[in-house]
N, C-alpha and C positions, 0 to 999 in steps of 0.2 A: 420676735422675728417672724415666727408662724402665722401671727396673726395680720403683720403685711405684707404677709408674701396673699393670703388669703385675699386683702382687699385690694391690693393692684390687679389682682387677676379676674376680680370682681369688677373694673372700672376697665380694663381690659375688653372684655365680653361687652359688657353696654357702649362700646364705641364701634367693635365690631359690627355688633347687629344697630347700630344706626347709620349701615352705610347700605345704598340701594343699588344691588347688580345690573350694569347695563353692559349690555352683549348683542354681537351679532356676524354678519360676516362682509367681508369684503370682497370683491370683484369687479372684472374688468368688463366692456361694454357688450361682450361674446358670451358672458358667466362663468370663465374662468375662475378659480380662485385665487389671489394675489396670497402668496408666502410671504411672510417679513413686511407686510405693512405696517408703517408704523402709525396709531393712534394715542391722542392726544387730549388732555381734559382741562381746559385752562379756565379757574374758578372767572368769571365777571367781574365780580366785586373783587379780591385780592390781586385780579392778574397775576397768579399763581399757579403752576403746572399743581394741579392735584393728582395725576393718576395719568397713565401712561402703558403703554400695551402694545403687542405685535403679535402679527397674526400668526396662526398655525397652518402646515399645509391645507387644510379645508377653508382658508382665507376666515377663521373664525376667532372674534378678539371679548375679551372682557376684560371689564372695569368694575373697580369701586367707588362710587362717589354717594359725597354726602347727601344727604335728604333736606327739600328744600333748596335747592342752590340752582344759581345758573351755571351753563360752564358752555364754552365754545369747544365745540368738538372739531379736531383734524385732522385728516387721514390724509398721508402722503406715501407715496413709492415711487421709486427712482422711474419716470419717465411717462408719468401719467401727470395730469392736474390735481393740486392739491383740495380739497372737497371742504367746506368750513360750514358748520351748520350751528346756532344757536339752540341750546336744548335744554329746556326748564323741567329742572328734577320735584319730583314730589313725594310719596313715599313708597309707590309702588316700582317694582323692576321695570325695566325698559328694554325692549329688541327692536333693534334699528338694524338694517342692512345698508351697504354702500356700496355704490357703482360708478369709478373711476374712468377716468374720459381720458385716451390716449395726447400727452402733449408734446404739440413738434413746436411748437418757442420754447426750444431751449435755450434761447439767447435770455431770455425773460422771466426765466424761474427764479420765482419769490421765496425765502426762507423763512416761512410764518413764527417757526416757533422749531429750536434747538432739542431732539429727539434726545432721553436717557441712555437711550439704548440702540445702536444700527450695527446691523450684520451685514456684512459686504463679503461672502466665501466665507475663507477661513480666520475671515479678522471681525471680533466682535470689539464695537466700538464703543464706551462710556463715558456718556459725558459728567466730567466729574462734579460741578455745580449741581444738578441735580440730583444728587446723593448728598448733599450739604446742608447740615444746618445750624452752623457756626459755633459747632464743640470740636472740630475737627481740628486738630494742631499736627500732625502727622500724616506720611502717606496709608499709613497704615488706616488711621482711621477712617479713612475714604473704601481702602481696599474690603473690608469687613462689611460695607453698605449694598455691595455690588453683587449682584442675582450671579450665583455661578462661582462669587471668588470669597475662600475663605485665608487667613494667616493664621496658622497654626502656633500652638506655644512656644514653637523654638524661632516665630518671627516669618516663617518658609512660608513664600505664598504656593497657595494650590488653587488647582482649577477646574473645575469640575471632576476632582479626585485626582488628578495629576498633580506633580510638584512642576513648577515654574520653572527651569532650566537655565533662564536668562534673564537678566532686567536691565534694559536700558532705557536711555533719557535721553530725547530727540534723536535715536535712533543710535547713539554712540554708549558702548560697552562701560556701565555700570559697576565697579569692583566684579568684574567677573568668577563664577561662581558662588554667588551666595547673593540672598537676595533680603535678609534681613538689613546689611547694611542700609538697603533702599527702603524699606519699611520703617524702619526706625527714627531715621535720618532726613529724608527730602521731608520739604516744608508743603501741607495741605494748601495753602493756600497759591504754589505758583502750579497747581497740578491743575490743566485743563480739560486733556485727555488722558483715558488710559486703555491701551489699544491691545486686546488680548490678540495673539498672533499663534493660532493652532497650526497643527502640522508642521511646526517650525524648522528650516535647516540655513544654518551659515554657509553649506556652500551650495548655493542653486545648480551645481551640473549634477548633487545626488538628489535631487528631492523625486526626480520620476524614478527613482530607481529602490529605494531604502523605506523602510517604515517608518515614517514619521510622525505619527499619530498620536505618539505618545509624550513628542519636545513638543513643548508650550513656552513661547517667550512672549513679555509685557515688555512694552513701550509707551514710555509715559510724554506725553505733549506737555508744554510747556506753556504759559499763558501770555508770555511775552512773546511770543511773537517767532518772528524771521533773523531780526536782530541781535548783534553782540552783547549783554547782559550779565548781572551780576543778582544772586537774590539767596536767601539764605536766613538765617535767625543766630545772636549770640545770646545766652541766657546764663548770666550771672545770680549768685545766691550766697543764701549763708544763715547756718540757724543756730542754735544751740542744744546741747542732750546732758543727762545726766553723768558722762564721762569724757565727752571732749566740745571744744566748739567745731561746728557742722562748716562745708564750704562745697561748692561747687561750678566752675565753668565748661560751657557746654558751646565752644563757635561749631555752626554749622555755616559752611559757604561755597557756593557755586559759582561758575562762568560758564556759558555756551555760546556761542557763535557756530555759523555755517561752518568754520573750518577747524575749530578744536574749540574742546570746552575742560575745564578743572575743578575736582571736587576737593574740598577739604573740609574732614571731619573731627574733632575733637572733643574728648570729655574727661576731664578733672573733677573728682568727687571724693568724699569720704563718706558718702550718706548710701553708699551699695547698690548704685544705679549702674549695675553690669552693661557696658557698651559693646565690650566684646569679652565672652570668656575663652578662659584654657578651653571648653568643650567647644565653641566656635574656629579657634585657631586650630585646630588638629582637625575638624571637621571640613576646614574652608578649600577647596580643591583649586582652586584657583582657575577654574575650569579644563583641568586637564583630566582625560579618558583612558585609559591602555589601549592599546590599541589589541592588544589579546581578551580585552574583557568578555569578548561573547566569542573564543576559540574554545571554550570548554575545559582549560587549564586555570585551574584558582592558586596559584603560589603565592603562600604567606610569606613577609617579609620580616613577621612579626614589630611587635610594638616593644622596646625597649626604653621608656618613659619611668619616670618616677611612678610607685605606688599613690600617688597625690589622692586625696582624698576629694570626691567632686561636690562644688556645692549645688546643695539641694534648693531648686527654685531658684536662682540663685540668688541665695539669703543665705548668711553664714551670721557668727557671733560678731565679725566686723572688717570691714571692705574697704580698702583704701584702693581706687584705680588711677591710672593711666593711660590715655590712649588715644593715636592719634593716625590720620588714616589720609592717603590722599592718592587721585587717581586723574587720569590726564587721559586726553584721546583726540587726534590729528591728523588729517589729511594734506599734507602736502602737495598732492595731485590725486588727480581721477583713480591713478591705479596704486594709491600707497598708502594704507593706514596704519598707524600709530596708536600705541594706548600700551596702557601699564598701570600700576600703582604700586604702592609701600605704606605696610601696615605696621605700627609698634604697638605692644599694648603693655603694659608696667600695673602689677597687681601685688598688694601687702593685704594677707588675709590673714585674721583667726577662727579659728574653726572649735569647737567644744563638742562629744558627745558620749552618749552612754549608751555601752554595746551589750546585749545579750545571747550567747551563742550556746544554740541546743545543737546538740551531736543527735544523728540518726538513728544508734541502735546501743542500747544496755547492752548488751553482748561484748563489744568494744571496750567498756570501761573507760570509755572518755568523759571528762567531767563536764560539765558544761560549764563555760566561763564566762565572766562578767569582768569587760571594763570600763575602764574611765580614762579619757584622754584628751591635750588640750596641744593642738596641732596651730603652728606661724607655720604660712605657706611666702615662698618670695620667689614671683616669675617675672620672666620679661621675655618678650616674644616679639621677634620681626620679622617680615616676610616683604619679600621684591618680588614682582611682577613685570617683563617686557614683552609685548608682543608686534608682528609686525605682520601684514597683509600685504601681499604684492597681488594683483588681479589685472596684467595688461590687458585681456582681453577677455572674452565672454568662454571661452576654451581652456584657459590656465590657470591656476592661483595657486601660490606658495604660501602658508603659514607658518611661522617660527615664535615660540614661545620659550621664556626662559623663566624659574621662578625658586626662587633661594629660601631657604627659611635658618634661621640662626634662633635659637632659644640658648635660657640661664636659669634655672630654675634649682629653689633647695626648699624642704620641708622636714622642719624639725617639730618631734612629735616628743610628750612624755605620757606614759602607758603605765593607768595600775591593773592589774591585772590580777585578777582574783585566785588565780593557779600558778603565775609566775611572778608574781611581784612589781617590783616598776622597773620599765624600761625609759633607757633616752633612747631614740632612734634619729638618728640624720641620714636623709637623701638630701644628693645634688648630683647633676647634670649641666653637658653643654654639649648639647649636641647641632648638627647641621646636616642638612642636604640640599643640593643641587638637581631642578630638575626640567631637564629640556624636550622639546615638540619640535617636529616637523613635521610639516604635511604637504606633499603635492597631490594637485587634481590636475587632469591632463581629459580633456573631450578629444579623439581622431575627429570621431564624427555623430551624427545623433544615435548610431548603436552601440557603441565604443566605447566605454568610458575607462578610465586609469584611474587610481588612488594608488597613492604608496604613503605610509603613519610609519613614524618612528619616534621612541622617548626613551630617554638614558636618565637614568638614579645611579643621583650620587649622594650613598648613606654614611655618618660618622653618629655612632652614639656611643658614650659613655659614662652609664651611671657609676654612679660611689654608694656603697650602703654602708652603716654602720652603728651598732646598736652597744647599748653597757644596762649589761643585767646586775640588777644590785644585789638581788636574792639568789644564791647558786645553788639554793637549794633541790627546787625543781627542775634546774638546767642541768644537773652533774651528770646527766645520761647522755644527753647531747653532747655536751662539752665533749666529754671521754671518748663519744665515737668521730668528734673531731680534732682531736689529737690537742684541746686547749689545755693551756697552761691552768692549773685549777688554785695554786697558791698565789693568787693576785684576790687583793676587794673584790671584783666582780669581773664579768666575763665581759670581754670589752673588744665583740668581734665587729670585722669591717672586711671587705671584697669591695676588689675595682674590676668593673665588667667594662668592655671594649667590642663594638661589631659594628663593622665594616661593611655596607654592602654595594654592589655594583651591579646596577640590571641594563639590559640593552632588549626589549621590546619590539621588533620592528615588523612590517607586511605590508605586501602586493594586491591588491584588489584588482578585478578586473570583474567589468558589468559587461554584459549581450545583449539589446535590450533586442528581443524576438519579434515583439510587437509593441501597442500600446499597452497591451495588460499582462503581458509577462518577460519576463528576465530571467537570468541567470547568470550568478555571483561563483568568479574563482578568486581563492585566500591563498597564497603561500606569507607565510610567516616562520617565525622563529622569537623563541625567549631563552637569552641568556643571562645566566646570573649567576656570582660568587659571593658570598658571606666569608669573611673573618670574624670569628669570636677568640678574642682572651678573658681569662680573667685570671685572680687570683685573691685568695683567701688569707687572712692574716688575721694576729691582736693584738692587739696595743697592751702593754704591760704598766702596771705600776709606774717602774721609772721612765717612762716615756716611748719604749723603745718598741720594734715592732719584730713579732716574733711569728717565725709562718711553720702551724702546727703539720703534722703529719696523721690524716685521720686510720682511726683504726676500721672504719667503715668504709665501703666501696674501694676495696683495696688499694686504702691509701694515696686515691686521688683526688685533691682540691684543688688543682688548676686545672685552665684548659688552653688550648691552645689547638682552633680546628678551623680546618679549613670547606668549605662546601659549595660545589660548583653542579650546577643544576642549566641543563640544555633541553628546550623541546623544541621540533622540529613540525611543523602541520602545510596539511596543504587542506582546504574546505572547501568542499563545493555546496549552495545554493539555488535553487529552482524557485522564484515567485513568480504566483499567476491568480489574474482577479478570474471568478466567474459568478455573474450575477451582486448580491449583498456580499462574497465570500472575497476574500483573500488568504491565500497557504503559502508558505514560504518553507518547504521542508527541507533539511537540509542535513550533514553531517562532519564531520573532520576526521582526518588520520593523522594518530600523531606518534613520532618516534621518540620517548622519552630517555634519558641517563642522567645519571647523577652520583655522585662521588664524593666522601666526605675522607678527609686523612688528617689523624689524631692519635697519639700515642705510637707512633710508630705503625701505625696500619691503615688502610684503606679500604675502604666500602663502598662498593659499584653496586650500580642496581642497573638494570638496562630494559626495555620492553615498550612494546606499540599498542595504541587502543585505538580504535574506531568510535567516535563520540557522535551520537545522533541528539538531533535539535529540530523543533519542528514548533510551529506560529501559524495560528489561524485567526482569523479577525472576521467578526461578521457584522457588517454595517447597516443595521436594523432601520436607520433613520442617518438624518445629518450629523445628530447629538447625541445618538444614542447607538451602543455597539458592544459587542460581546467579544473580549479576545482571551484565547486559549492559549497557553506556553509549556514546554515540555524541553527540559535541556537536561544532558547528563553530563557532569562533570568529574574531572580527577582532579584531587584536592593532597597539596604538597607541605609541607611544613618548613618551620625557618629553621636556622640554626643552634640556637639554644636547646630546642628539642633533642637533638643530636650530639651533643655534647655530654660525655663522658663523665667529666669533673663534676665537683659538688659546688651548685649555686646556692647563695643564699638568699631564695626569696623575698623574707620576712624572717624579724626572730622568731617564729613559730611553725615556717615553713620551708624547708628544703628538699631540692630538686636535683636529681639524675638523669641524663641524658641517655639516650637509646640510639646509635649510631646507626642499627638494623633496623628502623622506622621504612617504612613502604608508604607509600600513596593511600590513600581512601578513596571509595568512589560514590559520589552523590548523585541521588534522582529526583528532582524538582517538575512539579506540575502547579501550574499556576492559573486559575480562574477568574477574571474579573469582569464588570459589569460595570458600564459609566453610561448616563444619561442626564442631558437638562433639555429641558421644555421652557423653549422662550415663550410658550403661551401660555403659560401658565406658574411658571418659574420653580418648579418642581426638579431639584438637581439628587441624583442616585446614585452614589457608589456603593459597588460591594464588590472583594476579594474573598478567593479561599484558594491557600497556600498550603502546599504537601512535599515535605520532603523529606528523606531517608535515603540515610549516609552506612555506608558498608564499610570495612575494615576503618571506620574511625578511628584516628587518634584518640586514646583518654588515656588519665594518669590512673595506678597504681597506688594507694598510699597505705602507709604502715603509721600507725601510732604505738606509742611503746605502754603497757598498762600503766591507765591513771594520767596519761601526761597530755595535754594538747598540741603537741609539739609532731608535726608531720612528718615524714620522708616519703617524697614521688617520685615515679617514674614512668614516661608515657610509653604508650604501650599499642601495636595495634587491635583493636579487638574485635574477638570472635562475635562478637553481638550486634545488631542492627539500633542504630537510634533512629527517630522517628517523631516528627513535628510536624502539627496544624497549625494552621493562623486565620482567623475567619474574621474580618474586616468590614462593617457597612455604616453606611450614614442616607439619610432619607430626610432631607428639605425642601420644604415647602412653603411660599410665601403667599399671604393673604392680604392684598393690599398694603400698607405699612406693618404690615407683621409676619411675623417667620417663626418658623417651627422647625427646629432640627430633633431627630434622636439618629445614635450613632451607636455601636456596640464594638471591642472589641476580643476576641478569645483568639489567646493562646495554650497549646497543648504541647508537652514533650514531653517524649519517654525515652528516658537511657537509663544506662546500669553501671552501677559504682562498682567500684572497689578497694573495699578496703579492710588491711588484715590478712589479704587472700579470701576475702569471703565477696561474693558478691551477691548483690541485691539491685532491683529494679527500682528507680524512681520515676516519679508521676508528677508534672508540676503545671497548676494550670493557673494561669491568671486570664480573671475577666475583668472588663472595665464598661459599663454601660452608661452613657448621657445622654439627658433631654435638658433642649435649651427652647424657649421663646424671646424672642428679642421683634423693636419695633425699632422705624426709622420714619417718623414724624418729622416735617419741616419746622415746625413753628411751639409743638409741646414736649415738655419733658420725653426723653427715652430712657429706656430700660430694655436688659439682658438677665430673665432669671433662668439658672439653670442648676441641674440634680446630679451630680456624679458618684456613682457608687462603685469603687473599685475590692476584688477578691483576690486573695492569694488563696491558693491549698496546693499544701507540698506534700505528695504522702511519700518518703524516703523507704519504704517497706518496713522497718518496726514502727516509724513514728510517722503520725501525721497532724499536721498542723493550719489552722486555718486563720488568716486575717481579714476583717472587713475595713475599708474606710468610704464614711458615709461622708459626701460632701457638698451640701447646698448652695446657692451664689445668687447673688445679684449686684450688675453694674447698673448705677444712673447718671444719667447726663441731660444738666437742662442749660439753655441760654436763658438769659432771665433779664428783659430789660435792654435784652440786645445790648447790652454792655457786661453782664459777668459771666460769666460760662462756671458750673458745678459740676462735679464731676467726684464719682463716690464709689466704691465698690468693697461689697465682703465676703466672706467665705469661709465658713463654720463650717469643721471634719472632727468626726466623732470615729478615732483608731480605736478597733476593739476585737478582740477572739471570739470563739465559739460561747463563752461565759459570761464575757462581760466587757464595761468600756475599759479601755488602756490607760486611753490621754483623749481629753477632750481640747482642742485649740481653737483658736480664730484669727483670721485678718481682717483688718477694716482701715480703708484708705480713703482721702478724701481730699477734696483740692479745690479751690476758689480764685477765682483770675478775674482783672477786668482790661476792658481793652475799651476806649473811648469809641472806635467805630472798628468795622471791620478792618477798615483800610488804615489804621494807626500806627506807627511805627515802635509806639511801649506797649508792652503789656506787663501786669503789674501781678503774681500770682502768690497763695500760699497755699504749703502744699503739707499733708500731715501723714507718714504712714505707721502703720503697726498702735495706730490710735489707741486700742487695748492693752500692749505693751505685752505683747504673747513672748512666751520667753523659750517655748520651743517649738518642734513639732517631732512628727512619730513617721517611720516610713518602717518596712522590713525586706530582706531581702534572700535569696538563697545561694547555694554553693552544693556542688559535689557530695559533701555528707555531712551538710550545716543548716538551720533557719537562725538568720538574726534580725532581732530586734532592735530596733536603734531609737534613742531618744537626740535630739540633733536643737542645740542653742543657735539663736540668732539672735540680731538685733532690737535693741531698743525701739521707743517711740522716738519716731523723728521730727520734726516742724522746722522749716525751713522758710525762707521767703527768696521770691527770684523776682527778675526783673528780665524781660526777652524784648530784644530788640530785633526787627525785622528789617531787613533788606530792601 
């Protein structure tokens, strides 16, 4: 492997240096400099764009072209004549200047030759044929060719270090909120354009008023045209493995027209081609905002979900999905749009792994434990989406949005356990919520502006847990302090948990606009909310029967039954004003908080006001390039479960006590970042550095009893500050058909445990550093090698621990023949400690297609993954007073053959 990673990188460099820079500047008939010229290098002999360029404010442009060649050069800008000159390269550099001749036949403008790249404000325009060179099967893999735009591993496009916001298709609303579906899903081949849209906002009466510098929405063109249409790809398949026969269907299909278009998505497999996960569907917002999210109030609602186990990569031991997706969008008239979707997704997973868990501190007397467990996961998940747009006039718009989500999910686990013996454990849920938007915008007049946002949650979750310990040996201490029945085979506990939540969200905006360059923002809002939590603790006996113990711990309460209603009350004022490169947006709230929780016969008021200051500077160095600074202080509330009195049973090895006299905590975040790209040169920079420290934090409390790994928490606020870094950058650069990224990330946190009553300071840092080179060639092979080395080191105060994982890569993709397309990629990670390697692994994938022309409606492919037949991989992770090592099984080798039919 070393030794061809050594020679591509060899054959790499000698293609480099046999290309000759030709550079110079452009202007207009006065010597002005022309910004954003676009130049152009169209080989002679291939009539082939070889190389392409735009100029920088000093109207100065370079190129790489090859040595020996002719190429017709073109420089055009919107409203000058375009300049075409024949220039025979030889081996020496070249400097040419141009001077453009003002043109009034506009009726007459010739379009010589389709620009890569046109910047028109704040919309950069790509044209997507020119990033192509026919291995492209996805949007995705257009989007990864594009100076500026990267797709991250979880599918999220980013944009010059921003996340995407939005992605729509001729202009109408994409599965709104997530943008993987459109990555994954639209077919490369009907993508024309793709229209990066910075400073993006949905409602044009805020954009002079609000900071929008940081929404980035993509809009992708279409290649058909103006017309009503259909286009899309089905791809049928089917292989064989050493444990079952393989299958997969995969319709992807569209419509658009001027006045509504429909998407429908589908994928049936058993080969573990995750279309949409659990960690997608709980992530997916459906684009809804609170409208309190930057009031300075953070209320948890918490997560009452199954303990589910996530898959890693997602690659498990074996993946059966479901999933099926579809989304609609309509205009009935000028002022009324339409749009929506409904997502289901149906997943049978098994999971295998082997857990190592090191306790923090000998003093303690906890063992360290090792298990072994082979987890059936079975969910099904659906989500609706309506929304509507009323816009009569240039002064008003109403939005209303509704979005439901209904889930099923159980996961049954069996646990050997090296200190407790084997457990069955079963979870199941069915939980739902309802969740509604409105928003009006209201212009008086151009100083005047009106907002009022409202959004109501409506929460119903109700997990089940329930565990049978076979060995009572190591349990009898537990057991006894929860009042179990101890003359049954085993201990065969279960708890039905219930909470209810109801939030109401709502506020008043009101803009002044003073001048052109400054404003000021008045908030009155309000967040109301009440949680119900029950539960109750029980065991199943022998004879079938169910017996509800009386524990002898936490004076003998195992239900709960609480209720918690939480009001803040704010009114914020905002002051923005530009001067010069700066914009400050300083600002504060006052807010009146209460809250009330009644359980056991008592009640628990807390009442009190904070003054929350917030403040935003932006300095706009360039067009592309700008430094902004964030500072917010927050008060941070907890859910209910927190506060609950009764004994929860988290895990069989973990149980929880509620603290009803829980207060608030208050956090201070300072945020730094840096974003720049240079269309002249295509040079894109991000870096963040993130600071923050949380006072009176919640944290748990926990008691081990000697010898036993078996917990008792209790959250607590505490007297100690925690404290977190995050330092963030990435630094790309492209060289003609080649790119160079390196990227770093570090995290730092310090808190302090407790546990025993003893406390100690923990220190946990992970870094992750990569360099990648990748090319995008028209006509040769391309390649993606890149170097990932990620660090753990957790020092928990007695103990400290460190992990490395080294991880080298390379993707290739060649056309071959103009009929097969290849396509290969691997990734060798060597998991190892301060002593020595753990586990060495690999993946290696590979895939062969042919397709008679570009334009063919079969295409014919096979496809092979886990070609090595790696049978696991290694990851580690931390907790409160734990590091664990995990060995984690997956899938076989898979070989499969498909058949895609095109639209």
């Amino acid at each position: 492997m070393k030794r061809n990673l050594i020679l591509l990188l060899l054959l790499v460099t000698s293609v480099t240096f046999a290309q000759v820079k030709f550079e110079g500047t452009v202007k207009d008939s006065i010597g002005t400099p022309l910004e954003l010229a676009n130049v152009v290098a169209i080989n002679q002999t291939t009539k082939i764009m070889d190389a392409y360029g735009i100029t920088n404010a000093d109207g100065k442009y370079k190129l790489s072209l090859e040595k020996n060649t002719t190429y017709n050069i073109q420089i055009s800008y919107i409203g000058f004549k375009t300049e075409q000159r024949v220039i025979a390269v030889k081996e020496d550099n070249i400097q040419l200047d141009y001077i453009l001749q003002t043109d009034t036949s506009l009726d007459e403008v010739e379009i010589v030759y389709e620009m890569p790249v046109t910047v028109k404000g704040d919309t950069i325009i790509y044209n997507a044929d020119s990033f192509k060179n026919g291995t492209e099967r996805k949007l995705e893999d257009i989007l990864k060719k594009l100076p500026g735009v990267e797709v991250n591993a979880d599918g999220e496009i980013e944009v010059e270090g921003k996340k995407v916001t939005k992605v729509m298709v001729e202009g109408k609303d994409f599965f709104d909120g997530d943008s993987k579906l459109a990555t994954k899903n639209i077919p490369s081949n009907a993508v024309d354009k793709v229209q990066v849209l910075k400073n993006y906002s949905s409602v044009g009466q805020l954009s002079g008023v609000t900071n929008n510098q940081d929404n980035i929405a993509i809009n992708i063109k279409l290649k058909e045209g103006k017309g009503a249409f259909w286009f899309g790809t089905v791809t049928a398949g089917g292989g064989d493995s050493e444990n079952n026969s393989l299958y997969l269907l995969q319709p992807k299909l569209f419509f658009y027209s001027p006045e509504y278009s429909i998407n429908l998505i589908g994928d049936l497999n058993n080969i573990g081609e995750v279309a949409f996960s659990r960690r997608d569907y709980f992530n997916f917002t459906g684009g809804f905002k609170m409208p309190s999210q930057s009031s300075g109030t953070n209320l948890n609602l918490g997560n009452n979900n199954l303990g589910f186990l996530a898959l890693q990569n997602n690659k498990a031991k074996d993946i059966n999905t479901k999933f099926g997706a579809a989304n609609f969008s309509m205009s009935p008239n000028k002022a009324l749009d339409l749009s929506g979707f409904a997502i289901f997704s149906n997943s049978r997973v098994q999971l295998q792994e082997n857990n190592f868990v090191q306790y923090t501190d000998e003093d303690f007397n906890i063992p360290n434990e090792s298990t072994a467990s082979a987890t059936k996961q079975s969910s099904d998940l659906g989500m609706l989406k309506l929304s509507a747009k009323y816009k009569p006039n240039a002064n008003n718009q109403l939005d209303y949005d509704i979005l439901g989500r209904v889930s099923k999910e159980t996961q049954n686990q069996n646990f050997l356990s090296s200190e407790i013996g084997n457990i069955n454990q079963v979870e199941n849920t069915k939980p739902y919520s309802i969740n509604q938007n409105i928003n009006y915008y209201y212009t008086a007049n151009e100083n005047n502006i009106f907002a009022f946002s409202g959004q109501h949650l409506l929460q119903d979750e109700d997990p089940f847990y329930n565990a049978f310990l076979e060995d009572k040996t190591n349990y009898n201490d537990t057991a006894n302090g929860l009042g179990l029945d101890n003359m049954q085979v085993g201990y065969d506990i279960a708890q039905e948990k219930r909470v209810k939540s109801n939030q109401l969200d709502v506020k008043l905006d009101y803009w002044n606009v003073l001048n052109t360059k400054s404003n000021i923002n008045f908030t009155l809002g309000t967040i109301y909310s009440q949680q119900d939590f029950n539960s109750n603790l029980f065991q199943f006996l022998d004879d079938g029967s169910a017996f509800n113990p009386t524990p002898t711990l936490n004076d003998g309460r195992d239900e709960n039954d609480t209720k918690y209603t939480f009001n803040d009350v704010y009114l914020g004022a905002h002051y923005r004003f530009i001067t010069g490169k700066f914009t400050f947006t300083p600002g504060l709230s006052a807010h009146a908080y209460s809250s009330e929780n009644a359980q056991f016969g008592a009640d628990y008021k807390n009442t009190f006001t904070r003054v929350l200051p917030d403040f935003n500077m932006r300095i706009q160095l360039k067009k592309s390039e700008q430094l902004v600074l964030n500072y917010s202080m927050q008060t941070e509330f907890t859910d209910v479960t927190d506060l609950a009195r009764g004994v929860v049973l988290n895990n069989y090895n973990a149980l929880s006590i509620g603290n009803p006299e829980l207060e608030s905590a208050l956090a201070h975040a300072v945020n730094l970042t840096y974003f720049s790209f240079n269309m002249f040169n295509y040079t894109n920079v991000f870096a963040n550095v993130g600071y923050t420290k949380n006072i009176d934090r919640i944290r748990s409390a926990s008691n081990f009893a000697p010898g036993s790994v078996i917990s008792v928490s209790s959250p607590f606020n505490s007297d100690f500050a925690d404290e977190s870094i995050t330092i963030t950058g990435r630094f790309q650069r492209s060289f003609g058909k080649l790119k160079a990224t390196v990227s770093g990330n570090f995290n730092y946190a310090k808190f302090n445990q407790f546990i025993n009553s003893k406390v100690s300071t923990n220190e946990n840092y992970t870094q992750t550093y990569s360099v990648g080179f990748s090319s995008n060639y028209r006509t040769a092979p391309n390649f993606d090698i890149g170097y990932r080395l990620t660090l753990q080191d957790n020092d928990q105060g007695a103990t400290r621990s460190k992990f490395y994982t080294h991880a080298p890569s390379i993707d290739f993709d060649a056309l071959i023949l103009k009929r097969f397309t290849f396509r290969t990629d691997y990734t060798f990670n060597d998991f190892r400690n301060q002593e020595e390697s753990i586990n060495n692994y690999e993946f290696w994938n590979a895939s062969l297609s042919y397709r008679k022309t570009k334009d063919s409606k079969f295409e014919y492919e096979v496809k092979a993954t886990n070609i090595l037949d790696t049978k696991s991989q290694n990851n580690t992770s931390t907790s409160a007073f734990s590091v664990s090592t995990t060995e984690y099984f997956i899938q076989p080798r898979f070989v499969t053959f498909r058949v895609i039919y095109s639209l």
